[in-house]
N, C-alpha and C positions, 0 to 999 in steps of 0.2 A: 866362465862356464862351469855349469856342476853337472856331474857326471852319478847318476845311483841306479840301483838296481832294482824294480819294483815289481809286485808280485800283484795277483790279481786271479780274484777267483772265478773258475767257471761254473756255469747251468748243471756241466754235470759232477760237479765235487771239485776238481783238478785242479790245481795253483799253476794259471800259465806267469811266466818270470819275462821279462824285458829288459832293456834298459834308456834311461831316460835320461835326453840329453836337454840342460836347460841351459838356455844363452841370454837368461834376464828377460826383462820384459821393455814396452813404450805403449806411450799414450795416445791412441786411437785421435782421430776428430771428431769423435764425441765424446773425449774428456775421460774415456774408460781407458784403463789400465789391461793391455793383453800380452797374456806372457808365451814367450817363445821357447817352445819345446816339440823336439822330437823322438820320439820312441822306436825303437829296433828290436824286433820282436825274438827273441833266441830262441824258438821253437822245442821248448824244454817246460814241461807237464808233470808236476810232484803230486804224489798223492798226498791227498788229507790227511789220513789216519792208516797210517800202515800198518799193517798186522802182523806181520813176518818179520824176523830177524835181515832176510834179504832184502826184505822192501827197505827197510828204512835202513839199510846199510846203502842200498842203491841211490836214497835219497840224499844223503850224507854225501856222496863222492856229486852227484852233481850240484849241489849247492854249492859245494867247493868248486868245481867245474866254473862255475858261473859265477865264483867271488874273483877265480883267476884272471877269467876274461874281463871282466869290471874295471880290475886293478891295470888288466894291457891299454884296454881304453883309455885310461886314465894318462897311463905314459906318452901313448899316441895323443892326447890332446896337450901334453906337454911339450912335449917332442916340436910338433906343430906351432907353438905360442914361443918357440926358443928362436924358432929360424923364420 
């Protein structure tokens, strides 16, 4: 299983962030390849282009925010794969 962080832009400017869990893929009965992933959406919205010293100081703490929670994921699907 892979575990990453994916960003994704909105209609109206805004980078919504998620995370995305992939647990490999298998071969359909018609011979296609479909891969197995589900996303969790972290309800966390960066701007584009900050313009302020505050904005993009604000942006900075949540991107780290959201690198922290990434890496608990990560332990949690260890964690899980140990026992």
């Amino acid at each position: 299983m892979k575990i990453s962080l994916s960003q994704r832009k909105l209609k109206d400017g805004r980078i919504s962030l998620s995370i995305e869990f992939y647990r490999g893929s298998e071969i359909t009965e018609d011979g296609k390849r479909k891969h197995l992933r589900s996303f969790e959406n972290l309800d966390t919205y960066l701007i584009v282009d900050p313009k302020t010293a505050k904005e993009k100081k604000k942006i900075k703490k949540l991107w780290n925010l959201q690198k922290m929670l990434l890496q608990f994921e990560k332990l949690n699907m260890l964690k899980e794969d140990l026992s």
